[in-house]
VEXPA-950817 format. One record per atom (N, C-alpha, C): residue in one letter; x, y, z. Coordinates in steps of 0.05 Angstrom, whole numbers, padded with zeros to 5 digits, always signed. Example, Ala and Ser with C-alpha at 12.3 -4.5 7.8 and 13.67 -1.06 7.14 Angstrom:
// VEXPA-950817
a+00264-00114+00156 a+00246-00090+00156 a+00264-00066+00156 s+00257-00045+00142 s+00273-00021+00143 s+00258+00001+00157 
//
This chain:
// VEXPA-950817
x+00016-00024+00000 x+00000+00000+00000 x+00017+00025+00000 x+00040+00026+00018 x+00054+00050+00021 x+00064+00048-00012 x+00081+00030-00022 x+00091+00030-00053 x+00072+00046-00070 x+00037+00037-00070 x+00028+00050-00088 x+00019+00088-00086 x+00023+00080-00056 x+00025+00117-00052 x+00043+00138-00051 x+00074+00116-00054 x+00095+00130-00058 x+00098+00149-00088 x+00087+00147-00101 x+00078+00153-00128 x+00075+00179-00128 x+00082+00212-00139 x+00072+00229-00150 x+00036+00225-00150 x+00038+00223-00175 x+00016+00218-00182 x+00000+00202-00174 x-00003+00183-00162 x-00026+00165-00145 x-00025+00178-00122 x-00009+00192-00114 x-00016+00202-00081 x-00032+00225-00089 x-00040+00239-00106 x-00054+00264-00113 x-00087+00249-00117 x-00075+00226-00135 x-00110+00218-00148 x-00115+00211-00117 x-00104+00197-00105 x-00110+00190-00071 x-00127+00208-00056 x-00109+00225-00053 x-00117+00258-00039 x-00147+00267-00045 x-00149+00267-00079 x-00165+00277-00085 x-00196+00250-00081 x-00191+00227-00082 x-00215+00212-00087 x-00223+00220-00052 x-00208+00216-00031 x-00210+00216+00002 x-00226+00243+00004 x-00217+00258-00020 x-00235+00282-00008 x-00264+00288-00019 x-00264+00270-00044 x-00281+00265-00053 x-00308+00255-00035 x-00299+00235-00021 x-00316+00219-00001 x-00330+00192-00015 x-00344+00181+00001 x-00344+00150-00012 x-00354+00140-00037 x-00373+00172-00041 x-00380+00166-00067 x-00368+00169-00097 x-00352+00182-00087 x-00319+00177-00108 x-00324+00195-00133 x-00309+00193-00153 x-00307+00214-00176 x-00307+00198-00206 x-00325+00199-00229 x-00312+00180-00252 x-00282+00195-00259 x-00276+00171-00269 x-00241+00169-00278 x-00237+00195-00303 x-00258+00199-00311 x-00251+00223-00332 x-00243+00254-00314 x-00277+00260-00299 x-00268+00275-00277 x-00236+00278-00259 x-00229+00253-00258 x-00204+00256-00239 x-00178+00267-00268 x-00183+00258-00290 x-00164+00262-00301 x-00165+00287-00309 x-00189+00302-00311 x-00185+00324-00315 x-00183+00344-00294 x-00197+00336-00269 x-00180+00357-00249 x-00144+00361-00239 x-00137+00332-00262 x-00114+00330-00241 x-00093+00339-00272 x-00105+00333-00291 x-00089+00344-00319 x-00069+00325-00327 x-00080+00294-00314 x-00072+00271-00327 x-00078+00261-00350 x-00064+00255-00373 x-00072+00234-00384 x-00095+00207-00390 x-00103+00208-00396 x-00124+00185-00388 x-00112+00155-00394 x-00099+00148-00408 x-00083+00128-00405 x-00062+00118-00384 x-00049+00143-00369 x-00032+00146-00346 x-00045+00141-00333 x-00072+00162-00331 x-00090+00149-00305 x-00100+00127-00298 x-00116+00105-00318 x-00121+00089-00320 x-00097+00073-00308 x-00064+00075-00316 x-00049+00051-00299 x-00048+00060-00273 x-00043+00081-00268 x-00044+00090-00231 x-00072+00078-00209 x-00090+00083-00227 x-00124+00073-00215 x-00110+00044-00213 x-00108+00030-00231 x-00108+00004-00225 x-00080+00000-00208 x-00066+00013-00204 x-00054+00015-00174 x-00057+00013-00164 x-00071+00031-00140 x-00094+00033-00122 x-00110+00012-00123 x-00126+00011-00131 x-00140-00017-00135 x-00133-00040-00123 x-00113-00049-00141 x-00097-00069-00137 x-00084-00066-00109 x-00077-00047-00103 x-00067-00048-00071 x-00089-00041-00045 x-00108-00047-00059 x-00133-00042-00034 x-00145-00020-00021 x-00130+00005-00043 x-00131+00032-00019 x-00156+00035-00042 x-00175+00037-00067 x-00189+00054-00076 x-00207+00020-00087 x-00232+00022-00097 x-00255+00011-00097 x-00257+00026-00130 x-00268+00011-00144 x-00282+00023-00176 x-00308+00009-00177 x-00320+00021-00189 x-00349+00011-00194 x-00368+00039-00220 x-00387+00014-00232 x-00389+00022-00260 x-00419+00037-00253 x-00419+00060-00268 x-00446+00070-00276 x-00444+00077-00297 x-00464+00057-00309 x-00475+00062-00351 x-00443+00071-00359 x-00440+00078-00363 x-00409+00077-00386 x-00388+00089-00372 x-00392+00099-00340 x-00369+00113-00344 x-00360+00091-00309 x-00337+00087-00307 x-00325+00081-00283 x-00320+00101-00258 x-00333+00097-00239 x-00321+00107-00213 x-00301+00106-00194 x-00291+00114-00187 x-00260+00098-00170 x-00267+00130-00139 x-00260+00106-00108 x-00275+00125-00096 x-00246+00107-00072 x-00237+00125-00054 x-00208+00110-00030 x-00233+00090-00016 x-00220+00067-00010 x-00228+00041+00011 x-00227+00055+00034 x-00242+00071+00050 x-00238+00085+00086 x-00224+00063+00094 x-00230+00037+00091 x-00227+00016+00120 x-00202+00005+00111 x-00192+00001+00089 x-00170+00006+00086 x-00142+00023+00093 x-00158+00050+00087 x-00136+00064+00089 x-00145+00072+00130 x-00150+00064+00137 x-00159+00061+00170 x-00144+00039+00180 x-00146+00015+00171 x-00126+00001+00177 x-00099-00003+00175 x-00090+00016+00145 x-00069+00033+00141 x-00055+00046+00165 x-00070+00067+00167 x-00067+00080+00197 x-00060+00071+00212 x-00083+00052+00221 x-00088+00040+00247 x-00049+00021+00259 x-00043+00007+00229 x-00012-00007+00229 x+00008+00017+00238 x+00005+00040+00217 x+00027+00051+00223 x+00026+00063+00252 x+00009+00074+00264 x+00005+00082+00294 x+00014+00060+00306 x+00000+00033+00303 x+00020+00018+00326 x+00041+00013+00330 x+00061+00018+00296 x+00087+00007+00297 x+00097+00031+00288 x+00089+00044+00291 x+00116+00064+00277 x+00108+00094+00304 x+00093+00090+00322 x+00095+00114+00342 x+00109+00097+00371 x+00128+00075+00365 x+00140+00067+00386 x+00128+00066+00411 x+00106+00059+00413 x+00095+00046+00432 x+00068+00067+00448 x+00068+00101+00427 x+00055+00119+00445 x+00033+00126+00419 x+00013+00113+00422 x-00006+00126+00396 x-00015+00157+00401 x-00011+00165+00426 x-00027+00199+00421 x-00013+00220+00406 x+00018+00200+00409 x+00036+00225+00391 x+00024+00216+00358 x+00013+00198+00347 x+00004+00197+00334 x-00023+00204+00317 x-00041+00207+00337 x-00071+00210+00335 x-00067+00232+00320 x-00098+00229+00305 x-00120+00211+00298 x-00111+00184+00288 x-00120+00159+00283 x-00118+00136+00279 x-00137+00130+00252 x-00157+00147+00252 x-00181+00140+00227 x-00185+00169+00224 x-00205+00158+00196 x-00219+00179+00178 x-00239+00175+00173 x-00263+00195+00171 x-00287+00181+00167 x-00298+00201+00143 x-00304+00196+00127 x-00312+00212+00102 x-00324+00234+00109 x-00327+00269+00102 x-00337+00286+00110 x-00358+00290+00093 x-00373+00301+00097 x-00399+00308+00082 x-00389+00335+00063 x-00395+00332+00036 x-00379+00343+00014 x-00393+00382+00013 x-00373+00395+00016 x-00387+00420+00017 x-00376+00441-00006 x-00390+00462-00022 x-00378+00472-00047 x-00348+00482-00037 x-00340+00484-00025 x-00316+00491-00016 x-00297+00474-00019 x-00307+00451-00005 x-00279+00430-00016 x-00283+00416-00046 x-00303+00421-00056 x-00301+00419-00089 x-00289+00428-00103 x-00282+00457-00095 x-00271+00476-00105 x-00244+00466-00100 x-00232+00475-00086 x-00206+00476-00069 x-00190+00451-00075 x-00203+00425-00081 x-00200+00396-00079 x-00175+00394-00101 x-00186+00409-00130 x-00165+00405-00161 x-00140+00421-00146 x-00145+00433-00135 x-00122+00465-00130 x-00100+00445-00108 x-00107+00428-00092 x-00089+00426-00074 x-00083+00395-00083 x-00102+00378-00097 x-00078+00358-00104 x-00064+00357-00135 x-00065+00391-00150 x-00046+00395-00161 x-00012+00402-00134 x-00028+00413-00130 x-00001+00424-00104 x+00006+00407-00099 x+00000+00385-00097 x+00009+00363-00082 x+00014+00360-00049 x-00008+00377-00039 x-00015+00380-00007 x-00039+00358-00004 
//
C-alpha cells in the first residue's frame, strides 16, 4: 500500500478521491482535475485498486474509482502501532471518516492535489 502511494501521481488521485468521499469521482473527472492523461491514469487507478486503498465501480459507461476508508484506516491504524514506538497519542488521529462534501472542498480539492498537499 505505502509502494502504491509512494507515487507522485497516485498520491494526488488519492488525496483527491478521500476528499471526494465515498461516493468517489468517474475516472474522466479525476483526469481532468488533475491534468492527467487518461491512459496514465487508467495505470495508476489500477494501482490503487490493486493495492486495496481505492474501490471502482461502474455507472452506464463511465467508471467510478472512490479511497477504501477501512482500508486506508487500517493503514493508519498499522502505522500508529508500529511506527509511534509504543505511544499512539503522539500519533492520533488513527481514522478517517468521510466528511460530508461541501462547495468549498469541491472547489479547493483540483487546486491542492495539483499542489500536491
Amino acid at each position: 500500500m505505502l509502494g502504491a502511494l509512494a507515487h507522485d501521481t497516485r498520491l494526488a488521485v488519492y488525496r483527491l478521491m478521500v476528499e471526494a468521499g465515498p461516493e468517489g469521482l468517474p475516472a474522466g473527472e479525476i483526469a481532468r482535475r488533475l491534468d492527467v492523461p487518461p491512459p496514465t491514469l487508467s495505470f495508476h487507478l489500477r494501482d490503487l485498486v490493486d493495492a486495496g486503498l481505492a474501490v471502482d465501480r461502474r455507472e452506464g459507461r463511465s467508471i467510478f474509482y472512490a479511497a477504501d476508508y477501512a482500508t486506508m484506516n487500517a493503514l493508519m491504524a498499522f502505522l500508529t502501532d508500529n511506527c509511534c514506538g509504543g505511544r499512539p497519542e503522539l500519533c492520533a488521529p488513527a481514522s478517517c471518516t468521510p466528511s460530508p462534501k461541501t462547495r468549498s472542498n469541491e472547489d479547493e480539492a483540483p487546486a491542492r492535489a495539483r499542489r500536491g498537499r
